[in-house]
N, C-alpha and C positions, 0 to 999 in steps of 0.2 A: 611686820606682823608679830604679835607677842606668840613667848613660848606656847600657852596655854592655850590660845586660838590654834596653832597650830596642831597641838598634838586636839585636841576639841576635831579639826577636822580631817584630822587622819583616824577619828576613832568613825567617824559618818562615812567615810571610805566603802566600810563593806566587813564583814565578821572574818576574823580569822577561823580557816578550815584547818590547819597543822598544827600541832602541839609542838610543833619546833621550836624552840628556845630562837633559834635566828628568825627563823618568817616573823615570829613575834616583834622581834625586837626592831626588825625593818619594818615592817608596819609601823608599829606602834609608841617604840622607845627613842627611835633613832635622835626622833627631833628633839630631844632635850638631851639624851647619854650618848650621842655622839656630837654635838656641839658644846657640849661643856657647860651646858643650866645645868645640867645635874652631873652626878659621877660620872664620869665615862667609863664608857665600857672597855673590860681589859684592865684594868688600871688600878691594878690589886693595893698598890698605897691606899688608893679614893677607898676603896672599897672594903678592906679589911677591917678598920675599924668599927664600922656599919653590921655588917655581918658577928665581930664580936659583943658591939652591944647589944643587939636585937638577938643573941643568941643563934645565928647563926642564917640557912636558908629559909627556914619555915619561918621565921620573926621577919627577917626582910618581907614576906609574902604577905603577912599579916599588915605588913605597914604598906603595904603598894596596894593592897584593894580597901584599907582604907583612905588611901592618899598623903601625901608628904608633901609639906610646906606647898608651892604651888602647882605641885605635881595633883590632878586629880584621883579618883578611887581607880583603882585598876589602870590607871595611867593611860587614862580616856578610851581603855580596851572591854567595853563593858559586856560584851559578848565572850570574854576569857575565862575560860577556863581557870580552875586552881591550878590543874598541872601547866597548861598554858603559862599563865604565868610564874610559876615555878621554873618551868625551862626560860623562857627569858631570864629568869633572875640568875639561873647557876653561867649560862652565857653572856652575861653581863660583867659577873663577878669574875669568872675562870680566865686565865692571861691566855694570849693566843700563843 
């Protein structure tokens, strides 16, 4: 199954109720930023560059609900929230 199919239907799953940066990014992120399509999570190399050129966490946000390369808008979370996906993004970004 492709990335995009995947996260497509994890986003038909069911709406996220928590602004958790984690519940988010298990729902919703895992299947691309913890198999490696995209940044992984934690992985402040992947990630710091990104964060400096988009200016930081609010330019990452602005690019995840428009979507990135084959990542769709809101990263098939289309029931998220801005702080939703806010918290996802700083627990994405921040090393465990």
């Amino acid at each position: 199954m492709k990335p995009l199919s995947i996260a497509l239907g994890l986003c038909l799953s069911g709406a996220v109720m928590a602004g958790d940066g984690e519940v988010v990014y298990n729902q919703y992120c895992v299947a691309c930023h913890g198999t490696g399509v995209g940044p992984m999570a934690h992985d402040q190399a992947a990630w710091q560059p990104r964060l400096d050129a988009k200016g930081g966490v609010e330019g990452l946000l602005e690019s995840a609900k428009a979507g990135v390369n084959a990542m769709p808008p809101k990263g098939g979370c289309v029931d998220c929230s801005d702080e939703q996906l806010r918290d996802a993004i700083v627990f994405m970004t921040t090393s465990k």
